[in-house]
C-alpha positions as CSV (number, residue, x, y, z in Angstrom):
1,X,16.6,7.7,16.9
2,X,17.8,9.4,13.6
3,X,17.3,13.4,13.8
4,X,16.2,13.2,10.2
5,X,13.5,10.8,12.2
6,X,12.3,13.6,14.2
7,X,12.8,16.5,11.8
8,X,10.3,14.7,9.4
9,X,7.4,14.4,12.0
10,X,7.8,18.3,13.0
11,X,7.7,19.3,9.2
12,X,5.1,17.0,8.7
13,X,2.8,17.7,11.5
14,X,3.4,21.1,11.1
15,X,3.3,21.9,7.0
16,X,0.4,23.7,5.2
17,X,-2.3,21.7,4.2
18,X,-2.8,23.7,0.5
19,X,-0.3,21.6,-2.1
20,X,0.1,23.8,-5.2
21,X,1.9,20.4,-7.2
22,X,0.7,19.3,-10.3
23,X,0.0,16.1,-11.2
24,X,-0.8,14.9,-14.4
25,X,-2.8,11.0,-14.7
26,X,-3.6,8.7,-17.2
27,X,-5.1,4.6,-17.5
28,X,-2.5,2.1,-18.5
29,X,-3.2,-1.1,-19.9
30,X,-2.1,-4.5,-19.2
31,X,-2.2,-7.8,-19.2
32,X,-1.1,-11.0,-16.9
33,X,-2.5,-14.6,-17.3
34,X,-4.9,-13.5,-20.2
35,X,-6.4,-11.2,-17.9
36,X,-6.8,-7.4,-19.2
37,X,-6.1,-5.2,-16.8
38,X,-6.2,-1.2,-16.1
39,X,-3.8,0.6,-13.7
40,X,-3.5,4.3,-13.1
41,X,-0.4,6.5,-13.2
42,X,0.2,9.2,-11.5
43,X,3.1,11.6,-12.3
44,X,3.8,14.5,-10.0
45,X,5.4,18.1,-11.3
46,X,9.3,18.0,-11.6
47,X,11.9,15.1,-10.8
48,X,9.8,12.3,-8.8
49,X,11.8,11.3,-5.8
50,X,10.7,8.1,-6.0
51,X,7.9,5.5,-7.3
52,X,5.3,3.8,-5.0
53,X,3.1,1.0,-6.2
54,X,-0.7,1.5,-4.6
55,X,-2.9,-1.8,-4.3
56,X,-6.5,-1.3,-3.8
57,X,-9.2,-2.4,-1.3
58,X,-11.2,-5.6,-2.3
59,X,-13.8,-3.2,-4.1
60,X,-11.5,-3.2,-6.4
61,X,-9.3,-0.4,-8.5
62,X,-12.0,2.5,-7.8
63,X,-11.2,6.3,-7.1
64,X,-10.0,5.6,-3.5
65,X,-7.0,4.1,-5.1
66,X,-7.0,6.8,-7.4
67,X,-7.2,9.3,-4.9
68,X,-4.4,7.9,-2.8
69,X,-2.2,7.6,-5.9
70,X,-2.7,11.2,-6.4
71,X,-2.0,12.1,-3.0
72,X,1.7,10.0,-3.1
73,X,1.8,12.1,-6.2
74,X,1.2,15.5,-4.6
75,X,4.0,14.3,-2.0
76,X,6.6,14.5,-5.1
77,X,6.1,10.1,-5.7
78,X,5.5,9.1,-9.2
79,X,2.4,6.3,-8.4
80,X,0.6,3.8,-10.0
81,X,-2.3,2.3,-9.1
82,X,-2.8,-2.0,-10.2
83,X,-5.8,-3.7,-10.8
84,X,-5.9,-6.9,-9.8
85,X,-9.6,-8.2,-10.9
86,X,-9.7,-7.1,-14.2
87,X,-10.4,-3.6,-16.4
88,X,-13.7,-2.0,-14.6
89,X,-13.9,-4.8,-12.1
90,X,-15.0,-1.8,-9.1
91,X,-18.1,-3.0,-6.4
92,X,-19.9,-2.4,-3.9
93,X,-21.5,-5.5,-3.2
94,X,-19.4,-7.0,-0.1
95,X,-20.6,-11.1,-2.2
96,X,-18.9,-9.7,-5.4
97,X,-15.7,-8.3,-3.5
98,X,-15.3,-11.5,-1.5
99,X,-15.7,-13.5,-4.7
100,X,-13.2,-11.5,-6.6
101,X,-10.9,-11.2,-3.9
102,X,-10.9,-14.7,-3.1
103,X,-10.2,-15.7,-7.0
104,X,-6.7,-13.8,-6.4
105,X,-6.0,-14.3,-3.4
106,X,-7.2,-17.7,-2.7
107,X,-3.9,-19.3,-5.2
108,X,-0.6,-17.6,-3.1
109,X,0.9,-18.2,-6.5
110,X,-1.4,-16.4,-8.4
111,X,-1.8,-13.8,-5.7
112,X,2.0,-12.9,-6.5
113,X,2.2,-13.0,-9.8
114,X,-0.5,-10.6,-10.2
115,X,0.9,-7.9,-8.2
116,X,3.9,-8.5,-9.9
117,X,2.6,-8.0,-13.3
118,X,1.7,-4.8,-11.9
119,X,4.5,-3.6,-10.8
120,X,6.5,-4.3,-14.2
121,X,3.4,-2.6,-15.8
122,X,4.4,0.5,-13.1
123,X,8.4,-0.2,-14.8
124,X,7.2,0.1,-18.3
125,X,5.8,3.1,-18.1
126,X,9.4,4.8,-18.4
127,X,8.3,6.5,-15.0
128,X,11.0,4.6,-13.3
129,X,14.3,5.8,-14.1
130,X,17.4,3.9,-13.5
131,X,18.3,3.6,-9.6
132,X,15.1,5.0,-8.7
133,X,13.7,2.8,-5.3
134,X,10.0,1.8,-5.5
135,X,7.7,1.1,-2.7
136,X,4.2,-0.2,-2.2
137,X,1.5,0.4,0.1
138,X,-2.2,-1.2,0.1
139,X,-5.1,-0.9,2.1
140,X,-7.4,-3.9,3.4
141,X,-6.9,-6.4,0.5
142,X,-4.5,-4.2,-1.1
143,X,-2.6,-4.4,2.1
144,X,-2.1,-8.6,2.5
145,X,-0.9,-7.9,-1.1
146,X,1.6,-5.5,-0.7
147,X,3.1,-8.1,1.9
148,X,2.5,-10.7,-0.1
149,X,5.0,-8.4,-2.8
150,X,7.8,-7.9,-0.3
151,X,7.7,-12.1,1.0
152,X,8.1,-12.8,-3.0
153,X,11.6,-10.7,-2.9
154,X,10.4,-8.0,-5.3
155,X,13.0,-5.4,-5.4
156,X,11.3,-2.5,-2.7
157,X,12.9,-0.3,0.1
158,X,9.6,-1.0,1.7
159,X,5.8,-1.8,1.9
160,X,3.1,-0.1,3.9
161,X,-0.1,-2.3,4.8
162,X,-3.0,-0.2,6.2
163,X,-5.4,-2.5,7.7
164,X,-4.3,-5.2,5.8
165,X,-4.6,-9.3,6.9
166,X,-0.8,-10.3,6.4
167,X,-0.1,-13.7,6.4
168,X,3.1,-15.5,8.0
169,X,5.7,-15.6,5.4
170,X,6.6,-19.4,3.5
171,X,9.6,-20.9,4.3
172,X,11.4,-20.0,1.0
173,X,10.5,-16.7,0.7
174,X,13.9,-13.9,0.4
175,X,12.7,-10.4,2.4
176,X,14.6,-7.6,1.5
177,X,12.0,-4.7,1.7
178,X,11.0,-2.9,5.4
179,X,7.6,-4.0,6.1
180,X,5.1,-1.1,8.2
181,X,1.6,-2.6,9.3
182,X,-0.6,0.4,10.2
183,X,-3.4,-1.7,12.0
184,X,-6.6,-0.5,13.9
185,X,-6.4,-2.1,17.5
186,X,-10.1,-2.4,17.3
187,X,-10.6,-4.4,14.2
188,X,-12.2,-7.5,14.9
189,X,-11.2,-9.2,11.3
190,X,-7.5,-9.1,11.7
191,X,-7.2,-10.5,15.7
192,X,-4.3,-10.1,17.4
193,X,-3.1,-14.1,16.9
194,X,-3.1,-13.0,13.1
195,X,-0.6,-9.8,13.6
196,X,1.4,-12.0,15.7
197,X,1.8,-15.2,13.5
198,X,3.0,-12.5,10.5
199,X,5.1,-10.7,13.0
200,X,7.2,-14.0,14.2
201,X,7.5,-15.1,10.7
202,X,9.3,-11.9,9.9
203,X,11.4,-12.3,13.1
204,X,12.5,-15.6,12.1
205,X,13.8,-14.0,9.0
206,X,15.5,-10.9,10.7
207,X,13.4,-8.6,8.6
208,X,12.8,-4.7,9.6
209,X,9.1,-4.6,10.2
210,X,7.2,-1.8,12.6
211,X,3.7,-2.4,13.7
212,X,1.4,0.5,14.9
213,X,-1.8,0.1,16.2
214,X,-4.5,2.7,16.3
215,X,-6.7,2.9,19.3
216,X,-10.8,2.6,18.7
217,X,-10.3,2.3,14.9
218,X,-11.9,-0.4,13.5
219,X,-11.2,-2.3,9.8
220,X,-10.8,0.2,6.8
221,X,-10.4,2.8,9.3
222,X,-8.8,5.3,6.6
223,X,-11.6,5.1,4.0
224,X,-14.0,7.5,4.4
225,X,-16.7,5.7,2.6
226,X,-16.5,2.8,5.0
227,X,-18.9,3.6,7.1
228,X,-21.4,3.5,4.5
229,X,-21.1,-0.5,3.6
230,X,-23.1,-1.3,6.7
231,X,-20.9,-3.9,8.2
232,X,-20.1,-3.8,11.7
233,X,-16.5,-4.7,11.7
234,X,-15.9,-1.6,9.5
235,X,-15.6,1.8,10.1
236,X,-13.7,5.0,9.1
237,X,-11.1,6.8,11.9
238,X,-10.5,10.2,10.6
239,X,-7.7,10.5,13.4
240,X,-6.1,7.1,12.4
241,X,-6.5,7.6,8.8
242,X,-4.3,10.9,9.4
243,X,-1.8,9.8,11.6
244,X,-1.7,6.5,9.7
245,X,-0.8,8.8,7.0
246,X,1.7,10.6,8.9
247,X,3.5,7.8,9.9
248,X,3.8,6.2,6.3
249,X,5.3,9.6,5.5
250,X,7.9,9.4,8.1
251,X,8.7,6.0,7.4
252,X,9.1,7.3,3.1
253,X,11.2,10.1,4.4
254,X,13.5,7.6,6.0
255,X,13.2,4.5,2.9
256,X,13.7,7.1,0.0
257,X,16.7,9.5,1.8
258,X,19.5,10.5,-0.4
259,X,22.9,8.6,0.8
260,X,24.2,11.9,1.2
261,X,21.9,12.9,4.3
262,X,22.0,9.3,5.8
């Protein structure tokens, strides 16, 4: 294992908790498939070292993808938040997500090309300077999509699904970008057949992918709101929602190092 591996995890583990960055926000519009739609840009103080595409939860684009977009930012990422519903499409009505959700993702095309509308929205924001490397990370729904970004060959070092539902790749699809499931061992709406049918369609294509599971935590284990929907299968995990953390940051350290300290 790379030192720079093991060096991350210690400063990580280890660093202050108080983040005296600076991050300044604003809405951007767009539009795909005569759909208006809102993202959310997050620019951090000084030169970004890197840009990373957040997808939401099927709530929809609320503060919690705000909030994590802000956080990447504190972390020295220039992020952007997509919306893929619509411009103040947010719930919490689990009929309205499902609905919503299912309008997207229920055409794989569709599914996407919306994602990828957001991430050139995330390039024309003049955030992205030339040779900069992008990821994405999503959580729940937000995390099948950012899969669903790296199967259709978008140009990533990497994606990070956090309790996502990740379907096997197609036959066609071109995987360039590392692929990290952070998955809750306990959560009965992604069973293990599900991991494992994504997992061997990855395999078949020889792509970099890392699965870790987090013992006890249920779905939507890293949003602290979660347990408040009332549904069973869903829970917070403020231990996996930190290590999850942890581990995507690790796994950044190693996607976004300079050639020079490869």
């Amino acid at each position: 294992m790379k030192l720079l591996h093991w060096l991350s995890i210690f400063t990580i583990l280890f660093a202050t908790t108080i983040s005296t960055a600076q991050v300044t926000t604003e809405a951007v519009s767009y539009e795909h498939d005569g759909v208006e739609l809102q993202g959310y840009l997050a620019i951090p103080d000084g030169e970004a070292r890197g840009a990373v595409l957040v997808v939401h939860e099927w709530w929809g684009m609320n503060d919690y993808a705000k909030m994590r977009a802000n956080m990447l930012a504190e972390l020295g990422y220039v992020a952007f938040a997509v919306d893929m519903y619509g411009k103040d499409k947010t719930t919490d009505s689990v009929e309205q997500a499902g609905a919503w959700s299912g309008s997207v993702a229920g055409d794989r095309a569709l599914y996407r090309a919306r994602v990828l509308a957001g991430l050139e929205a995330f390039k024309s924001t003049g955030q992205i300077t030339d040779g900069m490397k992008i990821a994405a990370i999503g959580y729940c729904f937000g995390g099948t999509t950012v899969t669903e970004l790296a199967y259709s060959g978008a140009d990533l070092v990497g994606v990070v699904s956090f309790h996502g539902n990740p379907k096997p790749p197609l036959e066609d699809d071109t995987i360039t970008a590392a692929i990290l499931f952070c998955h809750g061992d306990a959560d009965p709406l992604v069973p293990d057949e599900v991991i494992n049918a994504a997992t061997d369609g990855l395999d078949a294509k020889d792509v970099d992918w890392q699965l870790i599971r987090y013992a006890g935590a249920k779905h939507a284990f890293s949003n602290p709101k979660a347990d408040t929907y009332g549904l069973p299968p869903v829970g917070y995990d403020e231990q996996a929602d930190k290590r999850s953390w942890v581990h995507m940051r690790v796994f950044f350290d190693e996607l976004f190092a300079s050639e020079s300290s490869e």
